[in-house]
C-alpha positions in Angstrom: 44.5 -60.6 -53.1 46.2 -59.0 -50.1 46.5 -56.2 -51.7 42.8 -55.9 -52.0 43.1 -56.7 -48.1 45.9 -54.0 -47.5 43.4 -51.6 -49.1 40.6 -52.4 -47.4 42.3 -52.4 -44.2 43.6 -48.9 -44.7 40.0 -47.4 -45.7 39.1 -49.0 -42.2 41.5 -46.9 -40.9 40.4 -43.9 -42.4 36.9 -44.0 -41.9 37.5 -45.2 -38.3 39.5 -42.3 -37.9 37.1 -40.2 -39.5 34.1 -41.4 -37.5 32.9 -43.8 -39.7 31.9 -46.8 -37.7 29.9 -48.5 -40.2 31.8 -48.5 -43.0 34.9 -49.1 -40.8 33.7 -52.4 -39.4 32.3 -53.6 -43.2 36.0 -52.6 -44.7 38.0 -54.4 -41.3 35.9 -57.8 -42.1 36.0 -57.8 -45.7 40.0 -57.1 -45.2 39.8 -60.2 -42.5 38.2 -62.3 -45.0 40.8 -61.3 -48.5 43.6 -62.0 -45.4 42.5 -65.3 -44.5 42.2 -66.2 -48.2 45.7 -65.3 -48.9 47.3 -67.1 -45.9 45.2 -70.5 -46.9 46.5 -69.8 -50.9 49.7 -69.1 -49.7 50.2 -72.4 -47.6 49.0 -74.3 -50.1 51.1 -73.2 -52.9 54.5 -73.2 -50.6 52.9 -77.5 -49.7 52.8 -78.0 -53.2 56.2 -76.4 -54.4 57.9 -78.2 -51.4 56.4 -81.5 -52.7 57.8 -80.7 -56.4 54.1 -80.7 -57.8 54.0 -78.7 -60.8 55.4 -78.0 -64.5 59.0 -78.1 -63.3 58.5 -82.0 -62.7 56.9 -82.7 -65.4 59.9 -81.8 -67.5 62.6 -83.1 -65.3 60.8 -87.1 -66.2 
């Protein structure tokens, strides 16, 4: 996922430098969105690996 939002972030950058205004602002909010995404995944996933939720635990019982 942020590479999808790396990507789309650099084609704003392209076509913003390229005159592109259009397409610039669609890629920059799609890129926003993917962002967004992976910061919620990620805090969730470090929540749950601090709690010791997961296979790991399961085993350890």
């Amino acid at each position: 996922m942020l590479k999808y939002a790396i990507f789309f972030t650099v084609i704003s950058l392209i076509a913003g430098a390229l005159g592109f205004g259009g397409v610039a602002a669609g890629a920059a909010g799609i890129a926003k969105i993917l962002f967004g995404l992976f910061l919620i995944l990620a805090v969730i996933f470090v929540v749950l690996a601090a709690l010791g939720v997961g296979a790991v635990q399961k085993v350890m019982k």
